[in-house]
C-alpha positions, 0 to 999 in steps of 0.5 A: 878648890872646887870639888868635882862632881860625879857621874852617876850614868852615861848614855849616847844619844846618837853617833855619827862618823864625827862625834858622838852626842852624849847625855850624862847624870850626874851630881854635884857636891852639895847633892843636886842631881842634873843633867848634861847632854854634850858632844863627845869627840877623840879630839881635834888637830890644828897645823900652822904652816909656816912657809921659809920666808916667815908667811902662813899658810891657810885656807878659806872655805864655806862654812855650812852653819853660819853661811858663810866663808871663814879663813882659818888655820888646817884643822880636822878631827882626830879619826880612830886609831890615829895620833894627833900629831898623824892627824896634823899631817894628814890635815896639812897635807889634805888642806894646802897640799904641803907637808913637813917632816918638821913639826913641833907641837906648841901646846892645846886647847878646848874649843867650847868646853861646855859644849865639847870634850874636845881637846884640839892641839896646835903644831907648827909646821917649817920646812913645807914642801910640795906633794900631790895630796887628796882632798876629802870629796866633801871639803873645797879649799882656796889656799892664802898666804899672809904675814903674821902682820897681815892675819892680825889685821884680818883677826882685829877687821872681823875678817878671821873670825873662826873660834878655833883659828883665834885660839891656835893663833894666840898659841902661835904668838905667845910661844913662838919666836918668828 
Protein backbone atom coordinates (compact mmCIF):
# COMPACT_ATOMS: atom_id res chain seq x y z
CA UNK A 1 0.00 0.00 0.00
CA UNK A 2 1.22 3.44 -1.09
CA UNK A 3 1.83 5.87 1.56
CA UNK A 4 -0.16 9.20 1.61
CA UNK A 5 1.63 12.37 1.08
CA UNK A 6 1.10 15.27 3.54
CA UNK A 7 0.31 18.95 3.02
CA UNK A 8 2.47 21.27 4.20
CA UNK A 9 0.09 24.47 2.72
CA UNK A 10 -3.23 25.20 1.00
CA UNK A 11 -3.91 28.64 -0.85
CA UNK A 12 -6.74 29.61 -3.26
CA UNK A 13 -5.92 30.94 -6.36
CA UNK A 14 -9.02 32.44 -7.52
CA UNK A 15 -12.93 31.49 -6.66
CA UNK A 16 -15.91 31.86 -8.74
CA UNK A 17 -19.64 30.66 -7.84
CA UNK A 18 -18.61 27.07 -9.24
CA UNK A 19 -15.25 26.10 -8.21
CA UNK A 20 -12.66 27.09 -6.45
CA UNK A 21 -8.80 26.84 -7.84
CA UNK A 22 -6.55 25.76 -5.34
CA UNK A 23 -2.80 25.39 -4.96
CA UNK A 24 -1.18 23.12 -2.65
CA UNK A 25 2.56 22.03 -1.12
CA UNK A 26 3.00 19.11 -0.20
CA UNK A 27 5.54 16.29 0.23
CA UNK A 28 5.56 12.85 -0.33
CA UNK A 29 7.10 9.94 1.65
CA UNK A 30 10.50 9.76 0.53
CA UNK A 31 10.72 13.71 1.11
CA UNK A 32 10.44 15.50 -2.16
CA UNK A 33 8.39 18.70 -1.96
CA UNK A 34 5.87 19.80 -4.88
CA UNK A 35 3.49 21.52 -6.06
CA UNK A 36 -0.25 20.62 -7.14
CA UNK A 37 -2.77 23.43 -8.51
CA UNK A 38 -6.00 21.89 -8.68
CA UNK A 39 -10.27 22.68 -8.84
CA UNK A 40 -11.78 22.11 -5.71
CA UNK A 41 -15.61 21.80 -6.04
CA UNK A 42 -18.58 20.44 -3.21
CA UNK A 43 -19.27 17.81 -5.81
CA UNK A 44 -21.46 17.25 -8.56
CA UNK A 45 -24.97 15.27 -9.07
CA UNK A 46 -26.16 13.15 -11.82
CA UNK A 47 -29.89 11.83 -12.59
CA UNK A 48 -31.00 9.16 -14.85
CA UNK A 49 -34.58 9.57 -15.64
CA UNK A 50 -36.05 6.41 -16.54
CA UNK A 51 -39.32 6.72 -18.01
CA UNK A 52 -42.32 3.86 -17.40
CA UNK A 53 -41.68 2.23 -20.43
CA UNK A 54 -38.11 1.57 -19.69
CA UNK A 55 -36.53 4.68 -21.98
CA UNK A 56 -34.30 7.75 -20.76
CA UNK A 57 -34.33 10.74 -20.67
CA UNK A 58 -31.43 13.16 -21.57
CA UNK A 59 -30.59 16.38 -22.88
CA UNK A 60 -28.53 17.73 -25.74
CA UNK A 61 -26.64 21.11 -25.30
CA UNK A 62 -23.64 22.98 -26.60
CA UNK A 63 -20.76 22.80 -24.87
CA UNK A 64 -18.57 25.95 -24.70
CA UNK A 65 -14.98 24.38 -24.50
CA UNK A 66 -15.07 21.86 -27.01
CA UNK A 67 -17.38 23.60 -29.50
CA UNK A 68 -19.79 21.51 -29.72
CA UNK A 69 -23.20 19.96 -28.84
CA UNK A 70 -23.12 16.72 -26.23
CA UNK A 71 -25.89 14.60 -25.06
CA UNK A 72 -25.69 13.56 -21.75
CA UNK A 73 -27.35 12.69 -18.67
CA UNK A 74 -28.89 15.88 -16.10
CA UNK A 75 -25.84 16.89 -14.00
CA UNK A 76 -24.85 20.16 -12.09
CA UNK A 77 -23.02 20.97 -8.98
CA UNK A 78 -23.62 20.50 -5.59
CA UNK A 79 -24.48 24.59 -4.39
CA UNK A 80 -23.79 25.36 -0.79
CA UNK A 81 -26.11 24.39 1.79
CA UNK A 82 -27.59 21.89 -0.45
CA UNK A 83 -27.40 17.60 -0.24
CA UNK A 84 -26.67 15.87 -3.44
CA UNK A 85 -29.62 13.92 -3.39
CA UNK A 86 -31.36 17.79 -3.38
CA UNK A 87 -29.35 18.45 -6.12
CA UNK A 88 -30.34 15.41 -8.24
CA UNK A 89 -33.86 16.81 -7.91
CA UNK A 90 -33.29 20.25 -8.88
CA UNK A 91 -30.83 19.21 -11.73
CA UNK A 92 -33.87 16.56 -12.91
CA UNK A 93 -36.36 19.02 -12.82
CA UNK A 94 -34.52 22.15 -14.25
CA UNK A 95 -32.94 20.08 -17.13
CA UNK A 96 -36.20 17.80 -18.57
CA UNK A 97 -39.08 19.41 -16.51
CA UNK A 98 -39.88 16.02 -14.78
CA UNK A 99 -39.47 15.11 -11.41
CA UNK A 100 -39.86 12.07 -8.99
CA UNK A 101 -40.50 11.16 -5.52
CA UNK A 102 -38.66 7.93 -6.25
CA UNK A 103 -35.12 8.22 -6.48
CA UNK A 104 -32.44 5.84 -5.60
CA UNK A 105 -28.67 6.42 -5.45
CA UNK A 106 -26.72 3.91 -7.51
CA UNK A 107 -23.27 4.84 -6.32
CA UNK A 108 -20.31 7.79 -7.23
CA UNK A 109 -17.38 8.70 -8.97
CA UNK A 110 -14.57 11.25 -9.66
CA UNK A 111 -14.61 12.86 -12.94
CA UNK A 112 -10.72 13.87 -13.41
CA UNK A 113 -9.20 12.86 -10.15
CA UNK A 114 -5.92 14.54 -11.09
CA UNK A 115 -7.72 17.46 -11.98
CA UNK A 116 -10.79 17.78 -9.45
CA UNK A 117 -11.65 16.72 -5.99
CA UNK A 118 -15.01 16.30 -7.13
CA UNK A 119 -17.05 13.56 -6.35
CA UNK A 120 -20.04 13.26 -8.67
CA UNK A 121 -23.03 10.56 -7.40
CA UNK A 122 -25.20 8.93 -10.02
CA UNK A 123 -29.21 8.39 -8.68
CA UNK A 124 -31.93 6.73 -10.63
CA UNK A 125 -34.91 8.39 -10.97
CA UNK A 126 -38.84 6.17 -11.79
CA UNK A 127 -41.89 7.27 -11.56
CA UNK A 128 -41.30 10.78 -13.45
CA UNK A 129 -44.09 12.91 -13.93
CA UNK A 130 -44.52 16.46 -15.29
CA UNK A 131 -44.01 19.74 -13.54
CA UNK A 132 -43.46 23.45 -14.69
CA UNK A 133 -39.89 23.87 -13.91
CA UNK A 134 -37.23 27.07 -14.30
CA UNK A 135 -34.45 26.73 -16.15
CA UNK A 136 -30.87 28.46 -15.27
CA UNK A 137 -30.98 31.67 -17.93
CA UNK A 138 -27.53 30.51 -18.76
CA UNK A 139 -28.60 26.71 -19.76
CA UNK A 140 -30.90 25.72 -23.09
CA UNK A 141 -31.62 22.12 -23.45
CA UNK A 142 -33.39 19.62 -26.29
CA UNK A 143 -34.73 16.69 -24.27
CA UNK A 144 -34.40 13.16 -26.01
CA UNK A 145 -35.53 9.84 -25.06
CA UNK A 146 -33.67 6.70 -26.04
CA UNK A 147 -33.88 2.93 -25.00
CA UNK A 148 -31.08 1.68 -23.19
CA UNK A 149 -30.26 -0.10 -26.68
CA UNK A 150 -30.24 3.08 -28.49
CA UNK A 151 -27.68 5.19 -25.87
CA UNK A 152 -25.14 2.22 -26.23
CA UNK A 153 -25.26 2.79 -30.03
CA UNK A 154 -24.82 6.43 -29.33
CA UNK A 155 -21.74 5.84 -26.81
CA UNK A 156 -19.91 3.01 -29.42
CA UNK A 157 -20.69 5.67 -32.77
CA UNK A 158 -18.71 8.55 -30.81
CA UNK A 159 -22.10 10.14 -30.63
CA UNK A 160 -22.23 10.21 -26.31
CA UNK A 161 -19.10 11.46 -25.84
CA UNK A 162 -19.52 13.36 -22.49
CA UNK A 163 -16.96 12.00 -19.76
CA UNK A 164 -19.38 12.20 -16.88
CA UNK A 165 -22.72 10.68 -19.08
CA UNK A 166 -20.05 7.48 -19.90
CA UNK A 167 -19.13 7.07 -16.40
CA UNK A 168 -22.85 7.39 -14.95
CA UNK A 169 -23.96 4.97 -17.75
CA UNK A 170 -21.58 2.40 -16.94
CA UNK A 171 -22.86 2.90 -12.90
CA UNK A 172 -26.49 2.22 -14.59
CA UNK A 173 -25.61 -0.94 -16.55
CA UNK A 174 -23.52 -2.54 -13.97
CA UNK A 175 -26.25 -2.10 -10.91
CA UNK A 176 -29.24 -1.97 -12.30
CA UNK A 177 -31.85 -4.62 -13.56
CA UNK A 178 -34.11 -2.99 -16.35
Amino acid sequence: MLKQWKKISSIIVTKNPWWTYKRDVFQIPNGVEGEYHYVHTEGSSMIIPVLDNGEIVLVNQYRYLCERESIELPCGGVKEGKSYSEIAKIELEEETGLTSDDIVELGEFNPYNGVTNEMCKVYVARSLYDIHSTRDETEEFEILIFTPEEIDELIADGKIWDGMTLAGWSLYKLKVKS
